[in-house]
N, C-alpha and C positions, 0 to 999 in steps of 0.2 A: 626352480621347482615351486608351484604355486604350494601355500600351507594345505590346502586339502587333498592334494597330491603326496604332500611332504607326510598329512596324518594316517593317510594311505599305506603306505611303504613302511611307517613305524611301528602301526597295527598289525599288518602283515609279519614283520618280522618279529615283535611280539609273540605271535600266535604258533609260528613255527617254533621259535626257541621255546614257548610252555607247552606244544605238541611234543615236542624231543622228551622233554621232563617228564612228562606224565608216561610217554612211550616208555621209557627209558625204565623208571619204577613201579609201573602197573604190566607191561606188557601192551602188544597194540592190542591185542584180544580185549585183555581184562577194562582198555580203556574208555571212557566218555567223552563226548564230546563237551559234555558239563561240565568235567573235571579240569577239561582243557582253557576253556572259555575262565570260568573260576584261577587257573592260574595263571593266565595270562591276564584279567582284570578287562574284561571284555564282553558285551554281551554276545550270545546265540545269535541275533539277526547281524552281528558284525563279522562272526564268523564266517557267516552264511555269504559276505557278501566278497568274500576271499575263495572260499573253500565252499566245494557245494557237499562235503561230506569227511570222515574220518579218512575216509581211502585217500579223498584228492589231499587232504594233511601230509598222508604217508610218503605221497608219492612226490609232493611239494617235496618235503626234506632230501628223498633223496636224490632230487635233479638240483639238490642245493652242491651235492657233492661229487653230482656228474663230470666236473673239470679239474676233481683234488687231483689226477694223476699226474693232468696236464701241468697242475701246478707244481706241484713236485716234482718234475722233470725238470721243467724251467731253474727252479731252485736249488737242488743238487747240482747240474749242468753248469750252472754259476761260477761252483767253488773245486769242480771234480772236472782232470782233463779225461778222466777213462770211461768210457761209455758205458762198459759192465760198472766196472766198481761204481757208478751213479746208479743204475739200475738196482744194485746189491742193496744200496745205501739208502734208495728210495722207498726200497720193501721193507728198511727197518722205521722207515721214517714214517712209513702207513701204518704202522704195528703201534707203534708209539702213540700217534694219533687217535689210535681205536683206544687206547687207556686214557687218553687225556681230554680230546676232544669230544662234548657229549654229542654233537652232529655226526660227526662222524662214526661214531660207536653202533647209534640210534641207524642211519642209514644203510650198516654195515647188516644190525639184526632186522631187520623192514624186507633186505632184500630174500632173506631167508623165509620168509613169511607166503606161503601159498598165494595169498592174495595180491603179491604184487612181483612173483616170480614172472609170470608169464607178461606182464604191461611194463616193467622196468629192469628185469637183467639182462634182455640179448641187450640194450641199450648198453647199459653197463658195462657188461663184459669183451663186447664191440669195443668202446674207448680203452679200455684197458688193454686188450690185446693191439691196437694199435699204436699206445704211447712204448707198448715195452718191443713192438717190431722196429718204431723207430729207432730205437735206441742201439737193440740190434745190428739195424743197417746201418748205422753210425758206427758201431764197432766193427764193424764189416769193412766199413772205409777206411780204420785205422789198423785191420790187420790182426784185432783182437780174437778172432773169433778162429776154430780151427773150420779148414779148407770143407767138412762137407757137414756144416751145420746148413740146415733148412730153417730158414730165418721167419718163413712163418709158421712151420711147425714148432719152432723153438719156440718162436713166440706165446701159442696158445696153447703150448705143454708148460710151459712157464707160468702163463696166467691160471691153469687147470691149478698145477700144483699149490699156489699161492691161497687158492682162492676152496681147496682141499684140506689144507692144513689148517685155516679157519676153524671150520666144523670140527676138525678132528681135534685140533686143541680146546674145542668149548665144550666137547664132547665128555671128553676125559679129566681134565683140567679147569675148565668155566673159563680158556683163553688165561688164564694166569703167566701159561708157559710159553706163550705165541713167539717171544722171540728168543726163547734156547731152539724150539722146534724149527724154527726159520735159518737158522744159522746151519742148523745138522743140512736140512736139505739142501743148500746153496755148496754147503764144503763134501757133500755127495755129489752134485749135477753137475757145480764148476769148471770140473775134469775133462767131462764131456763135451765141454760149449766152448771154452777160450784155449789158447794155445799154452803148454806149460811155464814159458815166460810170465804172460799175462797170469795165469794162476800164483804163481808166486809171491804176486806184488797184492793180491788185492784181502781186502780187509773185509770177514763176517762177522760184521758188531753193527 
């Protein structure tokens, strides 16, 4: 990578990580692009020559986190032979994330935000529904699942719920509680989706 290429990529990622920041503690609304520039130690026309505005910001971060699923799938899959119990274990690990990681958090509340509902979440929710189908038809081949689950309504009543409990926990709670609430719904629905063997063995933590 030539150095003006390499100062490229390092400005850039700069600008996204003090976008997330400023996102994260002003709100997207309340924030500038001044503020951003200022935190990130960059001028306006450098911004400009990344991002041609606050939205293409917004929308950068969260096509930063358009492949978390995929990666989290990969990663549970690793260490986990049960399809569900990965799937389970992967929705705690996204939950975790949203407290820990401020990209993620930041992409989490962006998608909430009218202005980028309709340009970024069929995206989103597309991937999502298709890493938790696979998973599904994976547990479909191992016999986890019972005889008249519909694997893609499961799937995108799965992602409904997931992505419902969200709201409802920052709602109520500002997300404090996101992963007692996530647990309740999984040891409610479980019943309904794997076979009571498979229910037996698997873990909501």
């Amino acid at each position: 990578m030539s150095a003006q290429r390499e100062r490229a990529v390092h400005t850039r990622t700069r600008l996204l990580r003090a976008a997330a920041e400023v996102f994260d503690r002003e709100g997207f609304t309340g924030s500038s692009l001044t503020a951003v520039c200022a935190r990130a130690d960059v001028s306006k026309g450098a911004l400009y020559c990344h991002f041609r505005s606050k939205e293409a910001l917004g929308v950068a971060i969260i096509e930063e986190q358009s492949l978390l699923w995929h990666r989290l799938r990969d990663e549970v899959l690793a260490v986990e032979p049960s399809p569900i119990q990965a799937l389970i274990s992967m929705s705690f690990e996204f939950v975790r994330r949203l407290e820990t990681d401020l990209t993620v958090r930041v992409s989490a509340k962006l998608l909430r935000e009218a202005v980028f509902f309709d340009v970024a979440a069929a995206a989103q929710v597309i991937g999502w529904v298709t890493v938790v189908r696979e998973l599904l038809s994976l547990a479909r081949e191992r016999g986890e699942l019972r005889p008249e689950v519909n694997v893609r309504h499961a799937a995108e009543q799965i992602v409904a719920e997931l992505l419902g409990l969200q709201f409802v926990a920052q709602a109520l709670s500002g997300g404090t509680d996101l992963g007692v609430r996530l647990g309740r719904v999984w040891r409610a629905t479980s019943g309904c989706l794997v076979t009571a063997p498979v229910r037996e063995e698997l873990r909501f933590e």
